[in-house]
PyMOL commands that place a pseudoatom at each C-alpha (Angstrom):
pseudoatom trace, name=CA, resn=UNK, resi=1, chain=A, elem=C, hetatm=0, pos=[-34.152, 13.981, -25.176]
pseudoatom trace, name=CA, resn=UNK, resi=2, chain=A, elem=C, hetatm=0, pos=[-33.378, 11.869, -21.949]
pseudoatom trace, name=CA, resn=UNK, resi=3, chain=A, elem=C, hetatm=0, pos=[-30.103, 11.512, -21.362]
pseudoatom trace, name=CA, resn=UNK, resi=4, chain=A, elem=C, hetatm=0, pos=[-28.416, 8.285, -21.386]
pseudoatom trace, name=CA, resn=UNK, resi=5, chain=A, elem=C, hetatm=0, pos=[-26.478, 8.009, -18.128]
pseudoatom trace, name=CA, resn=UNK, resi=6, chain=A, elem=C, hetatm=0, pos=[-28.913, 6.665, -15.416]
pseudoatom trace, name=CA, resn=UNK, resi=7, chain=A, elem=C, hetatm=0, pos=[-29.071, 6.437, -11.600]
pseudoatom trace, name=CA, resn=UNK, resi=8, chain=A, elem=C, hetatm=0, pos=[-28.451, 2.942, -12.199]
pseudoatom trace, name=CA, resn=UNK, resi=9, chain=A, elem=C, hetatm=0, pos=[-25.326, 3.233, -14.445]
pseudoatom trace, name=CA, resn=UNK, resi=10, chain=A, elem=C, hetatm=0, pos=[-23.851, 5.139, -11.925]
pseudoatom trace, name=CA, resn=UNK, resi=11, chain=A, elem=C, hetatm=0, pos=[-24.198, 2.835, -9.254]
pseudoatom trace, name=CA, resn=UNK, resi=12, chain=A, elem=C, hetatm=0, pos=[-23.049, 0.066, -11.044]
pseudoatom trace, name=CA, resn=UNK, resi=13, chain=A, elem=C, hetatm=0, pos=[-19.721, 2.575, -11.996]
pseudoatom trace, name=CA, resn=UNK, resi=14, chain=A, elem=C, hetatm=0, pos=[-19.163, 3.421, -8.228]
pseudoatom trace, name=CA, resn=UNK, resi=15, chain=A, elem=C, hetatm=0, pos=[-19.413, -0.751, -7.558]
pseudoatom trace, name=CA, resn=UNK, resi=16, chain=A, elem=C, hetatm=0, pos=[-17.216, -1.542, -10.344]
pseudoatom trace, name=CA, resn=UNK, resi=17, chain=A, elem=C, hetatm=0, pos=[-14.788, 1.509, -8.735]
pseudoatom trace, name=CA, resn=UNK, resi=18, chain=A, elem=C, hetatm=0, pos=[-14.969, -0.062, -5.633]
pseudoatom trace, name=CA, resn=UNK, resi=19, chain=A, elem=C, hetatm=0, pos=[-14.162, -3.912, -6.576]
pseudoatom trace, name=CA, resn=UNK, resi=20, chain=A, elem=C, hetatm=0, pos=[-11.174, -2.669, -8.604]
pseudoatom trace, name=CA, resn=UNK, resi=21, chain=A, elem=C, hetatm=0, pos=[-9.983, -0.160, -5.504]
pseudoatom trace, name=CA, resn=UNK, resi=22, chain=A, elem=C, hetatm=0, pos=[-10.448, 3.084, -6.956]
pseudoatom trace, name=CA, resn=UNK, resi=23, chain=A, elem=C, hetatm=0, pos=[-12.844, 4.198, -4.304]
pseudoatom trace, name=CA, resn=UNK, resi=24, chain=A, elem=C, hetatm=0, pos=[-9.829, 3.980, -1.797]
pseudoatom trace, name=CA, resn=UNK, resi=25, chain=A, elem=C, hetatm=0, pos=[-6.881, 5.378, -4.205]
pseudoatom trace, name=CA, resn=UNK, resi=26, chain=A, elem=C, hetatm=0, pos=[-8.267, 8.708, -5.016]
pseudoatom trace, name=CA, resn=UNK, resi=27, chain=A, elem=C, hetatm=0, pos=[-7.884, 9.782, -1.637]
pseudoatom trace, name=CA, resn=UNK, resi=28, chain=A, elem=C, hetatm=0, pos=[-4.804, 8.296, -0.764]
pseudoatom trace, name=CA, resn=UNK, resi=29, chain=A, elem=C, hetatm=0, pos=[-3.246, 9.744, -3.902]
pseudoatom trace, name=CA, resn=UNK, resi=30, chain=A, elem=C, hetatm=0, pos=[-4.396, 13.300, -3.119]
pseudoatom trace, name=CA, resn=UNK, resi=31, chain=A, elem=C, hetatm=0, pos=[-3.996, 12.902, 0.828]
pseudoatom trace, name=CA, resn=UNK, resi=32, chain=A, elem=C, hetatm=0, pos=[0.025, 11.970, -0.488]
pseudoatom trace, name=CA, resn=UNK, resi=33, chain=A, elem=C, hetatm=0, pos=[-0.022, 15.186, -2.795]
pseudoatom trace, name=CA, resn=UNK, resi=34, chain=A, elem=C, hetatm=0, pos=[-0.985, 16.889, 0.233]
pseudoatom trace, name=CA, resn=UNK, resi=35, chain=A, elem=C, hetatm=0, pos=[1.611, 16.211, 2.341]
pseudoatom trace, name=CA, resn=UNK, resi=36, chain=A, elem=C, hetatm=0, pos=[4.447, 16.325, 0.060]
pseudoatom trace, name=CA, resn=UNK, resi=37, chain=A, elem=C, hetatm=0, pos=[3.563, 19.690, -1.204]
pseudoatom trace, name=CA, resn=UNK, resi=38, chain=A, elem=C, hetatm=0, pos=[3.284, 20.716, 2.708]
pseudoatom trace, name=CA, resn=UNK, resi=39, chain=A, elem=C, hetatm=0, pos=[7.013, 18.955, 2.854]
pseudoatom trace, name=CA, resn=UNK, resi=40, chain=A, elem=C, hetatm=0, pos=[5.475, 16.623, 5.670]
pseudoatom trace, name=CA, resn=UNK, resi=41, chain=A, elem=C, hetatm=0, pos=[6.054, 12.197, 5.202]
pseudoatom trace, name=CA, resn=UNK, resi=42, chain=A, elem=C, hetatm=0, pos=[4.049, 11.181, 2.971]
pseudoatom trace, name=CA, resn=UNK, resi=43, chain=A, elem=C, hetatm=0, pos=[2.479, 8.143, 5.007]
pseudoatom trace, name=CA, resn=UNK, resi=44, chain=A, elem=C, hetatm=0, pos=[3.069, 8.700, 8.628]
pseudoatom trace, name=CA, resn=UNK, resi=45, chain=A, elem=C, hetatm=0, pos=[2.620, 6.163, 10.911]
pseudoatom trace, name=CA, resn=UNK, resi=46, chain=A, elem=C, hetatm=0, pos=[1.388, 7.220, 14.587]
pseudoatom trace, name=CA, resn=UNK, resi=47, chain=A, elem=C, hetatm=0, pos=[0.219, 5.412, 17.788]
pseudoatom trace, name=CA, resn=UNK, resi=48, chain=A, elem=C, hetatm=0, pos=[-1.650, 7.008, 20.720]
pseudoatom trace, name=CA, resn=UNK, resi=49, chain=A, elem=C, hetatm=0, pos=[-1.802, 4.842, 23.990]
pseudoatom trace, name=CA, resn=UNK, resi=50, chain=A, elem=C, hetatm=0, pos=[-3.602, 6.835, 26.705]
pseudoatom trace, name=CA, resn=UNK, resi=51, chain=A, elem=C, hetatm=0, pos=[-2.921, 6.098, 30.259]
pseudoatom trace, name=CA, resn=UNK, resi=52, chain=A, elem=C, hetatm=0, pos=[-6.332, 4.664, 30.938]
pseudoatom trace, name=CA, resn=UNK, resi=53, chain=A, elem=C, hetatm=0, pos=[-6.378, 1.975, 28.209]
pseudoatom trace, name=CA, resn=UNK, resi=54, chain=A, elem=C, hetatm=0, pos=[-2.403, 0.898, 29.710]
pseudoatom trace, name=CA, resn=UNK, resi=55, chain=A, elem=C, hetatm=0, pos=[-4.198, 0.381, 32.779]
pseudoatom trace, name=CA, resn=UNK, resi=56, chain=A, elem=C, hetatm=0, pos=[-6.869, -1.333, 31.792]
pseudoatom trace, name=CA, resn=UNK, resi=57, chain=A, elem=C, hetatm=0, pos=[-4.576, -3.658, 29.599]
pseudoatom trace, name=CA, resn=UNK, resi=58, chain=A, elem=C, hetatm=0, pos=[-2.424, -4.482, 32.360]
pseudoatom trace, name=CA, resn=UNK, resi=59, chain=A, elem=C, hetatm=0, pos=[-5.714, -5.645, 34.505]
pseudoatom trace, name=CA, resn=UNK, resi=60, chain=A, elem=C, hetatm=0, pos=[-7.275, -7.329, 31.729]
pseudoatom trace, name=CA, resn=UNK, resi=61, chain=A, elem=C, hetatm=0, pos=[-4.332, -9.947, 30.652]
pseudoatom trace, name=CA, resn=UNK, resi=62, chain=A, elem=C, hetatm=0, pos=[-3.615, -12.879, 33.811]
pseudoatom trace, name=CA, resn=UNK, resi=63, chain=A, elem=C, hetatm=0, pos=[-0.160, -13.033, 34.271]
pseudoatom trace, name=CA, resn=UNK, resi=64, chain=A, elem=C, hetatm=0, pos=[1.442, -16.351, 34.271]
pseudoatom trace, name=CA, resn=UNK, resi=65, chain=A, elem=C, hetatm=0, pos=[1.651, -18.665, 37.321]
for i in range(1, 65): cmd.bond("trace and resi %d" % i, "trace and resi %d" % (i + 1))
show_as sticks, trace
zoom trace
């Protein structure tokens, strides 16, 4: 017997998973389980601005006359 559930079907699943978003919530629902359980925020936010790219910003943008 050959089973029902193709290659196919299960690319068109994973597309219609992706349109509706599901692709992207799995993880972010586990990655939140994660943290909470480890008592940490559950959606940190965090910026990193190396000394190099300040530099390089300051250059790069003329400064008004």
């Amino acid at each position: 017997m050959i089973p029902q559930n193709t290659a196919g079907d299960g690319l068109r699943d994973f597309a219609r998973w992706s349109q509706r978003g599901v692709v992207t919530y799995i993880p972010d629902q586990l990655r939140h389980r994660l943290r909470t359980d480890l008592r940490r925020c559950a959606r940190p936010l965090a910026l990193i601005v190396g000394s190099q790219s300040d530099k390089g910003a300051s250059r790069s943008i003329p400064t008004p006359t």
